[in-house]
mmCIF file of the N, C-alpha and C atoms, coordinates in Angstrom:
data_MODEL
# 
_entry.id   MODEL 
# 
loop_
_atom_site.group_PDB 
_atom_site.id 
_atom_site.type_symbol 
_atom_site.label_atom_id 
_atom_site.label_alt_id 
_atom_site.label_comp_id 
_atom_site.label_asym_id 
_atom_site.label_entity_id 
_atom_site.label_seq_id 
_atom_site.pdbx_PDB_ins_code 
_atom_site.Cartn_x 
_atom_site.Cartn_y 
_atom_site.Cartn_z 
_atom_site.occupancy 
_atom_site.B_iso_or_equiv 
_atom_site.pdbx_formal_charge 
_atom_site.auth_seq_id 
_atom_site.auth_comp_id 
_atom_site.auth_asym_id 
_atom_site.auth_atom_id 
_atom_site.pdbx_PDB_model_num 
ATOM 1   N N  . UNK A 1 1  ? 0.818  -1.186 0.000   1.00 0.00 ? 1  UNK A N  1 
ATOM 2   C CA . UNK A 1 1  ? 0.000  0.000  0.000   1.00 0.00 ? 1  UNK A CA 1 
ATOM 3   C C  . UNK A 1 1  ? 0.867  1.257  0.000   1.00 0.00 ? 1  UNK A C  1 
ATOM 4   N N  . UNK A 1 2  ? 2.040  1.379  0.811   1.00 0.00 ? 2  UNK A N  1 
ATOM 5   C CA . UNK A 1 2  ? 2.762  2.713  0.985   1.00 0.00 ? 2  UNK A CA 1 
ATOM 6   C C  . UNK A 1 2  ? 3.761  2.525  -0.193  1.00 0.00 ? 2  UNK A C  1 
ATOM 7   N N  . UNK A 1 3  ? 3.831  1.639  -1.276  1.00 0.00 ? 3  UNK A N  1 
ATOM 8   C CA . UNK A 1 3  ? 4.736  1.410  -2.019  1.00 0.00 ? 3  UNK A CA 1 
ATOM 9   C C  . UNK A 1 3  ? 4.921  2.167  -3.708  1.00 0.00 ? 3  UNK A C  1 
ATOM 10  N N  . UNK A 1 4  ? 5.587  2.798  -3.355  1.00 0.00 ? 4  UNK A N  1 
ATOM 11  C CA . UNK A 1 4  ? 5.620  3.782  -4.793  1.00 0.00 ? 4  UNK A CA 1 
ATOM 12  C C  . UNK A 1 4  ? 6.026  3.239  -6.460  1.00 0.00 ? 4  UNK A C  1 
ATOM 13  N N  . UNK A 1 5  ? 5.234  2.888  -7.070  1.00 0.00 ? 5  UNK A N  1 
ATOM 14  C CA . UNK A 1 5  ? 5.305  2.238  -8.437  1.00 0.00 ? 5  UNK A CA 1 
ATOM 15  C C  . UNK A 1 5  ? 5.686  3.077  -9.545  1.00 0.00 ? 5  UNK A C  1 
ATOM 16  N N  . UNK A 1 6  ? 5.875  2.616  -10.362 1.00 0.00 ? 6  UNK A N  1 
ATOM 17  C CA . UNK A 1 6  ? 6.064  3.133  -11.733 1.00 0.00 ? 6  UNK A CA 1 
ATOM 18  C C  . UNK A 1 6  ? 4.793  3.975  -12.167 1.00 0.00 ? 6  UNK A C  1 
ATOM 19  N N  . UNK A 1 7  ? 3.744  3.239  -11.611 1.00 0.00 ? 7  UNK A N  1 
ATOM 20  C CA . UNK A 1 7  ? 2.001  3.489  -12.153 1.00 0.00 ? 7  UNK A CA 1 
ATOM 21  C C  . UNK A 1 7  ? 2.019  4.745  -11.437 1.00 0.00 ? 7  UNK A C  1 
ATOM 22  N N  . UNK A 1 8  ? 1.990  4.539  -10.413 1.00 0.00 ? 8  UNK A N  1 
ATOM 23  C CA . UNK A 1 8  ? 1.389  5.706  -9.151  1.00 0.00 ? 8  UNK A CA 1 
ATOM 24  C C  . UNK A 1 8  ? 2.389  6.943  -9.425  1.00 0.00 ? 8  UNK A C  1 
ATOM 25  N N  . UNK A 1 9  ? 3.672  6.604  -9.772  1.00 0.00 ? 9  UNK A N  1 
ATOM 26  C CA . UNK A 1 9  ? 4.015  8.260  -10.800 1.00 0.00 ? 9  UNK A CA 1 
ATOM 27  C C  . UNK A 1 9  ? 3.854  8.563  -12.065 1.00 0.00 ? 9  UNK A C  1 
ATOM 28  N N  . UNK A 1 10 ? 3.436  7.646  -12.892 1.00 0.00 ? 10 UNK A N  1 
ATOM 29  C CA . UNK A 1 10 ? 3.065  8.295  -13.809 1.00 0.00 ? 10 UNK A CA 1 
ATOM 30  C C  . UNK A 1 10 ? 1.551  8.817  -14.207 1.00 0.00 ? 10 UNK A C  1 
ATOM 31  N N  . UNK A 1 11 ? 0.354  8.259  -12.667 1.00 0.00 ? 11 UNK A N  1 
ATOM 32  C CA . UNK A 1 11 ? -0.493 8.765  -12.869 1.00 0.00 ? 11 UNK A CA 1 
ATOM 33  C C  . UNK A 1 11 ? -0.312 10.100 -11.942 1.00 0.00 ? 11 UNK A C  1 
ATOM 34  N N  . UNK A 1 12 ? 0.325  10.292 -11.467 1.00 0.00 ? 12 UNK A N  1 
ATOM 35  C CA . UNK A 1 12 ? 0.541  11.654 -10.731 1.00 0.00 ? 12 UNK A CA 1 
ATOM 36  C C  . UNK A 1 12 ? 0.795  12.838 -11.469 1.00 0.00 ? 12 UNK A C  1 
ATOM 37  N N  . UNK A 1 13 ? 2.037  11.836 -12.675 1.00 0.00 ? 13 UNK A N  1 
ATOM 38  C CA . UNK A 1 13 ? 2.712  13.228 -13.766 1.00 0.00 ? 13 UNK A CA 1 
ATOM 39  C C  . UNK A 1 13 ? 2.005  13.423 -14.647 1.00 0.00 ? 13 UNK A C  1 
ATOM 40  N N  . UNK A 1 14 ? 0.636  11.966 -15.083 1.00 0.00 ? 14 UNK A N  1 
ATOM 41  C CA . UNK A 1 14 ? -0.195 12.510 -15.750 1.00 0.00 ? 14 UNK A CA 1 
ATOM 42  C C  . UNK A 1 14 ? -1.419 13.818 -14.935 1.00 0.00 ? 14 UNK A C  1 
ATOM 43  N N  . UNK A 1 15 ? -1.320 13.475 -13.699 1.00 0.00 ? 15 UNK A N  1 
ATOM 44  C CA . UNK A 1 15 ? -2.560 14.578 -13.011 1.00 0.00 ? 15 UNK A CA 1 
ATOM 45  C C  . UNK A 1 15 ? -1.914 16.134 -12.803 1.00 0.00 ? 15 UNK A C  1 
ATOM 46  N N  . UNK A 1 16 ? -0.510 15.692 -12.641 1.00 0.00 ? 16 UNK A N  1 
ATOM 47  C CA . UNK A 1 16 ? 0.042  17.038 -13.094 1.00 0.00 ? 16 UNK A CA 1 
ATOM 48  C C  . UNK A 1 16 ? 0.223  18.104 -13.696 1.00 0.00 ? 16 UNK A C  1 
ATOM 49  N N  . UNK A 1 17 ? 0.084  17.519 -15.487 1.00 0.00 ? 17 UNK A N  1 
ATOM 50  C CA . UNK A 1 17 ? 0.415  17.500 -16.351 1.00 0.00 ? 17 UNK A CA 1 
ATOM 51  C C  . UNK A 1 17 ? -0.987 18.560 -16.535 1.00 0.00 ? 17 UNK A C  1 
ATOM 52  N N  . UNK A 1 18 ? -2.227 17.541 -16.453 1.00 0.00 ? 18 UNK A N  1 
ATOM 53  C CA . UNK A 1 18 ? -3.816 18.215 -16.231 1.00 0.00 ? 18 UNK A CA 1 
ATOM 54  C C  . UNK A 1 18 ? -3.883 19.777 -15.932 1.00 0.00 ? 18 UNK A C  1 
ATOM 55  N N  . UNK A 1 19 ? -3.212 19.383 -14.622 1.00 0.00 ? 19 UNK A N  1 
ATOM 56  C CA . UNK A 1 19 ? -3.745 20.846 -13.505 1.00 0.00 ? 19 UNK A CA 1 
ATOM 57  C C  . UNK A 1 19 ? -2.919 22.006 -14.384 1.00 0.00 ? 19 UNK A C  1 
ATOM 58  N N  . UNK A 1 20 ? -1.641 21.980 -14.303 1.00 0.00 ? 20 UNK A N  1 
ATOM 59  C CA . UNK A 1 20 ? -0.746 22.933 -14.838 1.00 0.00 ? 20 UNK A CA 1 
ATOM 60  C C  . UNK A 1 20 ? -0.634 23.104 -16.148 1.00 0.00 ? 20 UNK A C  1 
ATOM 61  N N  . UNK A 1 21 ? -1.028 22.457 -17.223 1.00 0.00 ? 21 UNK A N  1 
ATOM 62  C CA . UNK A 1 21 ? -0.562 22.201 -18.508 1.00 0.00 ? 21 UNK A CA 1 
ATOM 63  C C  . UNK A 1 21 ? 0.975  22.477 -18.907 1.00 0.00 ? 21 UNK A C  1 
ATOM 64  N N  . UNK A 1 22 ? 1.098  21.942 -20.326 1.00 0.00 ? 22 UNK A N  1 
ATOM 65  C CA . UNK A 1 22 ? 2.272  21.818 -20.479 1.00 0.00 ? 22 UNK A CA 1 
ATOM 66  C C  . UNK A 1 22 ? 2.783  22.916 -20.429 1.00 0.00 ? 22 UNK A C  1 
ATOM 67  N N  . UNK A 1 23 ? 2.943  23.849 -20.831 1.00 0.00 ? 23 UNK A N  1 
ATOM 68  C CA . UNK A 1 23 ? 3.725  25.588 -21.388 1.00 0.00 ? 23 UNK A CA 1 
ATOM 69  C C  . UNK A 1 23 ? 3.428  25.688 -19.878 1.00 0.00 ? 23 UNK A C  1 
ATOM 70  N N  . UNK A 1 24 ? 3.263  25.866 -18.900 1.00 0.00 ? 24 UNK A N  1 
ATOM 71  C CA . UNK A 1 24 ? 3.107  26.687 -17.484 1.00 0.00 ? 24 UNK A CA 1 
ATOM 72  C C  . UNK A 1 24 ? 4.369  25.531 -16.568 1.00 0.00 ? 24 UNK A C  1 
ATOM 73  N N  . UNK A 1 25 ? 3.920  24.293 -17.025 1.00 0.00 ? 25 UNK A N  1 
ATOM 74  C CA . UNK A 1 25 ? 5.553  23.414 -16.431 1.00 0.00 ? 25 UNK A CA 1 
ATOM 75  C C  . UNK A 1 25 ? 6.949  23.785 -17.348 1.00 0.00 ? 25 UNK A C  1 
ATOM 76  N N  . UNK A 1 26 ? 7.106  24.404 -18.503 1.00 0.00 ? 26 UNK A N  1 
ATOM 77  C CA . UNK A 1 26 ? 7.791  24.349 -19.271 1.00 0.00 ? 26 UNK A CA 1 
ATOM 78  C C  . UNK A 1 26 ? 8.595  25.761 -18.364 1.00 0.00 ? 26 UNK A C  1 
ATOM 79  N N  . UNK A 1 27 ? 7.586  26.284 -18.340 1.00 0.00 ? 27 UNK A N  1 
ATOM 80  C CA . UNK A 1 27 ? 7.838  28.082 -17.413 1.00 0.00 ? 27 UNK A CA 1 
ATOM 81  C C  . UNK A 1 27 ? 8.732  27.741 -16.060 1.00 0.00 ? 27 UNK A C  1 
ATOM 82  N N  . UNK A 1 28 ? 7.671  26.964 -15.122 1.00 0.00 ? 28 UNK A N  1 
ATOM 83  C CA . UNK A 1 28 ? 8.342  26.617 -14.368 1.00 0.00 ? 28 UNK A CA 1 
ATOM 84  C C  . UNK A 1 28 ? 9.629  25.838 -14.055 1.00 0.00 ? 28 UNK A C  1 
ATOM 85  N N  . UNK A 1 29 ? 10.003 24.868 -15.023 1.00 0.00 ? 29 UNK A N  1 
ATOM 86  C CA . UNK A 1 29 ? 11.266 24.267 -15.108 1.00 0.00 ? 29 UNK A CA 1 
ATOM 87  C C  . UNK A 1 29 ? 12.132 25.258 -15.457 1.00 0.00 ? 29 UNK A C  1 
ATOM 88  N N  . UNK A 1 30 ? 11.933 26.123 -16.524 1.00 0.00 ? 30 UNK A N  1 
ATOM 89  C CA . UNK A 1 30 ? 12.970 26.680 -16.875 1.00 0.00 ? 30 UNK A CA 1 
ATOM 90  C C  . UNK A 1 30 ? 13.571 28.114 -15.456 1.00 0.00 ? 30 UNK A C  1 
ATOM 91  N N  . UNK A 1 31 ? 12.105 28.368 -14.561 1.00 0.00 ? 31 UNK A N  1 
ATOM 92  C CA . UNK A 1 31 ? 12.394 29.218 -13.152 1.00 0.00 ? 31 UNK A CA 1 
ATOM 93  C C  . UNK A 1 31 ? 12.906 28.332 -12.658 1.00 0.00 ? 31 UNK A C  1 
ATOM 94  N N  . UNK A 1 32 ? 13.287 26.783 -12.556 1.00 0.00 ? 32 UNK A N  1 
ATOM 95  C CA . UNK A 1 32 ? 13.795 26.269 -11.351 1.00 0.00 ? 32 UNK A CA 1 
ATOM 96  C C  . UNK A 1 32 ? 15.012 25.923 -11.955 1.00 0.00 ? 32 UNK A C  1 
ATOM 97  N N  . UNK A 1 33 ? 15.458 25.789 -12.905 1.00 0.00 ? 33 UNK A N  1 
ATOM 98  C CA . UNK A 1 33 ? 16.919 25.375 -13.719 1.00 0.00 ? 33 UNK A CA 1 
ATOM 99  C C  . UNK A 1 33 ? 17.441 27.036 -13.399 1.00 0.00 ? 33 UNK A C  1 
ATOM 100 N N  . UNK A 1 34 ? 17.220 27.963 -14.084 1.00 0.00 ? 34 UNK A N  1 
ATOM 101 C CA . UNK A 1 34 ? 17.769 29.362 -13.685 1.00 0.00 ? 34 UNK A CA 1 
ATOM 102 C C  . UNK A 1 34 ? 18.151 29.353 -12.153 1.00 0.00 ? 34 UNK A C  1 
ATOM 103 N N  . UNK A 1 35 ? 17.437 29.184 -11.319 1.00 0.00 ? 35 UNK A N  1 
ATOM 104 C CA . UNK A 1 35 ? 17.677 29.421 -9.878  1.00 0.00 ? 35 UNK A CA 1 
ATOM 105 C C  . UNK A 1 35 ? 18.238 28.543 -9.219  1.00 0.00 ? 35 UNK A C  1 
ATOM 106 N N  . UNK A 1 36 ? 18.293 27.019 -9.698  1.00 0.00 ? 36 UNK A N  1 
ATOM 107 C CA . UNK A 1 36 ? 19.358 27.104 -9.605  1.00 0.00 ? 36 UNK A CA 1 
ATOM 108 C C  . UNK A 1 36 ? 21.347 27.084 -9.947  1.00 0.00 ? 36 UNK A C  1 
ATOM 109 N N  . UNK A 1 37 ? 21.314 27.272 -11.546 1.00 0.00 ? 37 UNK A N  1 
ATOM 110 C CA . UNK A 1 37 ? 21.964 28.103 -11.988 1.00 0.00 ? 37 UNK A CA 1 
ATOM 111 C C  . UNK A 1 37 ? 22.752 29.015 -11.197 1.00 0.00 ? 37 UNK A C  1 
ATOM 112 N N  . UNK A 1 38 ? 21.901 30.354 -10.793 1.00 0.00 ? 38 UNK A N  1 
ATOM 113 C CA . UNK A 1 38 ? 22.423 31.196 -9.874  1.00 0.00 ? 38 UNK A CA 1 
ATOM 114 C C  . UNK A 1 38 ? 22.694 30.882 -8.382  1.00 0.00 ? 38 UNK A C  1 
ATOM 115 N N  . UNK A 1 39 ? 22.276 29.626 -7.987  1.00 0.00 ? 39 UNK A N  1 
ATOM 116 C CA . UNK A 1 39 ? 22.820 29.223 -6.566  1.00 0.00 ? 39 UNK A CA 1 
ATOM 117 C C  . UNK A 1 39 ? 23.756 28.926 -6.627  1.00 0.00 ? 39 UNK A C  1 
ATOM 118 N N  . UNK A 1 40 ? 24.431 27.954 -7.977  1.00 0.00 ? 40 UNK A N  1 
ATOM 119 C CA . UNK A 1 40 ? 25.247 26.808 -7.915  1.00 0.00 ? 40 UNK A CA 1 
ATOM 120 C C  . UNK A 1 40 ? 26.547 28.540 -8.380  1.00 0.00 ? 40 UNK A C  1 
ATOM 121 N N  . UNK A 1 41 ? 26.356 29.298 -8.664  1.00 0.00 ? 41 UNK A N  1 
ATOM 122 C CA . UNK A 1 41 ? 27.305 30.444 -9.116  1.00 0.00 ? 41 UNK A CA 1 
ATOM 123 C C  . UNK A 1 41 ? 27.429 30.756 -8.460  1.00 0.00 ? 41 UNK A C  1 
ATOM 124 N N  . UNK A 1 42 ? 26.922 31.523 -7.196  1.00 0.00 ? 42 UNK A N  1 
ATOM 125 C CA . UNK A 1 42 ? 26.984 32.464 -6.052  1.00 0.00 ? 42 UNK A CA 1 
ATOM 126 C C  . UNK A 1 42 ? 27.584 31.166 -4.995  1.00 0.00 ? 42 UNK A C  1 
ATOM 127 N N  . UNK A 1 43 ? 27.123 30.005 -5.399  1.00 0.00 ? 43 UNK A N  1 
ATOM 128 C CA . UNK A 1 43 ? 28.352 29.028 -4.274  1.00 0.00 ? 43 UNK A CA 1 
ATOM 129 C C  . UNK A 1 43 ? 30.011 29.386 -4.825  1.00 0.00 ? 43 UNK A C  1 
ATOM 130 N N  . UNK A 1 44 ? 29.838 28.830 -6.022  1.00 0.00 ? 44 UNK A N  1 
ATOM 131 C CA . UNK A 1 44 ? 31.222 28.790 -6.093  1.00 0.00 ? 44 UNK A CA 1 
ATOM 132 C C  . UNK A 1 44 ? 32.117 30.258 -6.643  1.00 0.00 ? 44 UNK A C  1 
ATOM 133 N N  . UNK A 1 45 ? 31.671 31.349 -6.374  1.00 0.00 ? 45 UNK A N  1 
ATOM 134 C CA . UNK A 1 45 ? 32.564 32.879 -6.439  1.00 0.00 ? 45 UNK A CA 1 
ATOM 135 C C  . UNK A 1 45 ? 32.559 33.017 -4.774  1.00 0.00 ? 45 UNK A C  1 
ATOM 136 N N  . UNK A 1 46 ? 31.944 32.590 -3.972  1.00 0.00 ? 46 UNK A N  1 
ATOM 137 C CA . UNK A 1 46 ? 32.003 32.462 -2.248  1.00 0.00 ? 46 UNK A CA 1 
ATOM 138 C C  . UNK A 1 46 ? 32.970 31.749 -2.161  1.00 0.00 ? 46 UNK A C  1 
ATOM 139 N N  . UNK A 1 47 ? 32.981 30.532 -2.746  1.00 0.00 ? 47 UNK A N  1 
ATOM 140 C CA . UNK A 1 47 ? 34.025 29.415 -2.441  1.00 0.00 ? 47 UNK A CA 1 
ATOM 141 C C  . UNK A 1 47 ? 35.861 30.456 -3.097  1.00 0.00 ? 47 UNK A C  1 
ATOM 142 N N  . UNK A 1 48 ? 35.692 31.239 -4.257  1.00 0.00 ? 48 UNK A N  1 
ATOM 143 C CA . UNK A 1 48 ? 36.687 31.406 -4.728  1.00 0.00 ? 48 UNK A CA 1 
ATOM 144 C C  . UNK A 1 48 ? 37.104 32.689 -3.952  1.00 0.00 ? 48 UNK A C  1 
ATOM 145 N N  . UNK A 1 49 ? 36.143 33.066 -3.541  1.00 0.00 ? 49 UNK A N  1 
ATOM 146 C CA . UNK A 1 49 ? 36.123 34.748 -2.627  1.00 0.00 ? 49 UNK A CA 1 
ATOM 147 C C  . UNK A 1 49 ? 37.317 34.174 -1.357  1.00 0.00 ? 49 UNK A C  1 
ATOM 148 N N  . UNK A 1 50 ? 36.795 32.959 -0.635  1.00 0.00 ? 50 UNK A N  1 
ATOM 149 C CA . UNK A 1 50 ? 37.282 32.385 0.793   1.00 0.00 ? 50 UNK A CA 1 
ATOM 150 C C  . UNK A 1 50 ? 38.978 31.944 0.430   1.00 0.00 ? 50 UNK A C  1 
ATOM 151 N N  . UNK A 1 51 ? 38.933 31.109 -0.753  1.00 0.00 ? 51 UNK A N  1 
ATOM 152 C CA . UNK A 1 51 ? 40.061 30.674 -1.457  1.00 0.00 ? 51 UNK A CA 1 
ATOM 153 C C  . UNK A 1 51 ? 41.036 31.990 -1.286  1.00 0.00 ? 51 UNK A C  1 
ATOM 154 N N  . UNK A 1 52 ? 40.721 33.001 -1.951  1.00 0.00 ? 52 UNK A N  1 
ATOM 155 C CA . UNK A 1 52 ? 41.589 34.472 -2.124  1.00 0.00 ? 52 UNK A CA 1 
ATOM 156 C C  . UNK A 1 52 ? 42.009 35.034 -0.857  1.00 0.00 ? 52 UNK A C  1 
ATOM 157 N N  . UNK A 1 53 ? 41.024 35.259 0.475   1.00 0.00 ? 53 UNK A N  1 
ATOM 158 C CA . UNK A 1 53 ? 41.232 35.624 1.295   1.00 0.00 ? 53 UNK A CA 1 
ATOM 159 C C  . UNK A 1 53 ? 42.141 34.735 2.397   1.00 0.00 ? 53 UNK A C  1 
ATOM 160 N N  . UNK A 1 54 ? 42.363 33.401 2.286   1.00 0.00 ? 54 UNK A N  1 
ATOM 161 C CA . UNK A 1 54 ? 43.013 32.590 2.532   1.00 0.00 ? 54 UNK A CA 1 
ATOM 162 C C  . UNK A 1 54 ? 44.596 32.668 2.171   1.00 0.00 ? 54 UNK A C  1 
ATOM 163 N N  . UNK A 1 55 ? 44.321 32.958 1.135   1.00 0.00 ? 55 UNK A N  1 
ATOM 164 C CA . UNK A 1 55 ? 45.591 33.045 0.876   1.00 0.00 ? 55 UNK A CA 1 
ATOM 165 C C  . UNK A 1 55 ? 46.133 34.613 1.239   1.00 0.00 ? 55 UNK A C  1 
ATOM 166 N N  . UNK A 1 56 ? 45.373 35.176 0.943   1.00 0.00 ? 56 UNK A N  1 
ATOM 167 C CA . UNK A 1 56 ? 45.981 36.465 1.504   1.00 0.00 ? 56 UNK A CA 1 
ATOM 168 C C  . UNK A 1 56 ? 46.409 36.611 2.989   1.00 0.00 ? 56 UNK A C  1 
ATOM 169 N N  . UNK A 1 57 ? 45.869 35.368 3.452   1.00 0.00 ? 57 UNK A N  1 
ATOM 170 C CA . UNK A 1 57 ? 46.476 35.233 4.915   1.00 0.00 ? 57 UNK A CA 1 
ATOM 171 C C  . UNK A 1 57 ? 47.305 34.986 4.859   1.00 0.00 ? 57 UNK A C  1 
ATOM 172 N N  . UNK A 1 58 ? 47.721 33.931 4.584   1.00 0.00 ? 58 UNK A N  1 
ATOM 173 C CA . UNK A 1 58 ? 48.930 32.706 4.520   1.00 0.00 ? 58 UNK A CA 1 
ATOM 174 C C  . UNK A 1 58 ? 50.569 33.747 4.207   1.00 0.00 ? 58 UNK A C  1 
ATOM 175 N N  . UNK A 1 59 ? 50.247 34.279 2.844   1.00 0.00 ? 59 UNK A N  1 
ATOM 176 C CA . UNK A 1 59 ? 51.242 35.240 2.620   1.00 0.00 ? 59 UNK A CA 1 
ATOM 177 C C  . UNK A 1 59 ? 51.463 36.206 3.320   1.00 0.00 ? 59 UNK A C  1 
ATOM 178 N N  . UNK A 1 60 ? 50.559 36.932 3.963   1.00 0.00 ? 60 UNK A N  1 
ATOM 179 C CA . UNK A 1 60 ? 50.539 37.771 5.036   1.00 0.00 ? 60 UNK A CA 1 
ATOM 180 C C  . UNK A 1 60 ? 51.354 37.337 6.418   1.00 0.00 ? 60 UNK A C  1 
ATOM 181 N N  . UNK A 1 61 ? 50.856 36.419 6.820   1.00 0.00 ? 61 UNK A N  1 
ATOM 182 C CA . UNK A 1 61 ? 51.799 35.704 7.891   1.00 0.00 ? 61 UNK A CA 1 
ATOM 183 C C  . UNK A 1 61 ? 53.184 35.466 7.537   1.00 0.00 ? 61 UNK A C  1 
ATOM 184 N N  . UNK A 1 62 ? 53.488 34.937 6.276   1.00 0.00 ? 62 UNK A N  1 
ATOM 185 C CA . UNK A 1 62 ? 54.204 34.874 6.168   1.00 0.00 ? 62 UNK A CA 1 
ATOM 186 C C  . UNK A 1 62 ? 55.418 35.480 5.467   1.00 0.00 ? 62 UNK A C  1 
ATOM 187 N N  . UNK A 1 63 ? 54.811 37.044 5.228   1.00 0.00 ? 63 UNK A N  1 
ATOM 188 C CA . UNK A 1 63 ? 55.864 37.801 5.262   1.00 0.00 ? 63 UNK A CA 1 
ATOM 189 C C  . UNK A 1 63 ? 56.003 38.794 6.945   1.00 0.00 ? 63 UNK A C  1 
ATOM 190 N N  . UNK A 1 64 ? 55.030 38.235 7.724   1.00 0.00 ? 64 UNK A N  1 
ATOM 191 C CA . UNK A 1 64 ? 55.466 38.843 9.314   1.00 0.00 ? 64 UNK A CA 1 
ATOM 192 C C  . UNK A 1 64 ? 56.581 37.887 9.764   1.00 0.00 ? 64 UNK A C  1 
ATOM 193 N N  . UNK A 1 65 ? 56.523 36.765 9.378   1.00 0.00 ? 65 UNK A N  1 
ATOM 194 C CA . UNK A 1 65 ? 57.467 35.964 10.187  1.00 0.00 ? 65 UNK A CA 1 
ATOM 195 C C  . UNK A 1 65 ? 58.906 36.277 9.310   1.00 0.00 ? 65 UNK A C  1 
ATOM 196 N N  . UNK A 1 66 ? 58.654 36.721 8.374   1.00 0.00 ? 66 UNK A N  1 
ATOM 197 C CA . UNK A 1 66 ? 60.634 37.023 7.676   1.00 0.00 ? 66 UNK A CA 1 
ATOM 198 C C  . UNK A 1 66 ? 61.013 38.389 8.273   1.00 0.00 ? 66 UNK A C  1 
# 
């Protein structure tokens, strides 16, 4: 009974499919691919931001210690 089939999603994606029609999922996929797009970007210029400032340590220290 709690067991998720092949059937039971594709009558879902067909009831889906119903409510929203196609062009309004087409909309929406393409808002959820964009966003996240811009997550997966704003991770990694953070990641390269931390990278830079890291190092600006490292060299920093280590022109106090010469």
């Amino acid at each position: 009974m709690g067991e998720i089939s092949i059937t039971k999603l594709l009558v879902v994606a067909a009831l889906i499919i119903l409510v929203f029609g196609t062009k309004k999922l087409r909309t929406l996929g393409g808002d959820l691919g964009s966003a996240i797009k811009g997550f997966k970007k704003a991770m990694n210029e953070d990641d390269d931001s931390a990278k830079k400032n890291h190092r600006r340590r490292r060299s920093a220290g280590a022109e106090a210690l010469s």
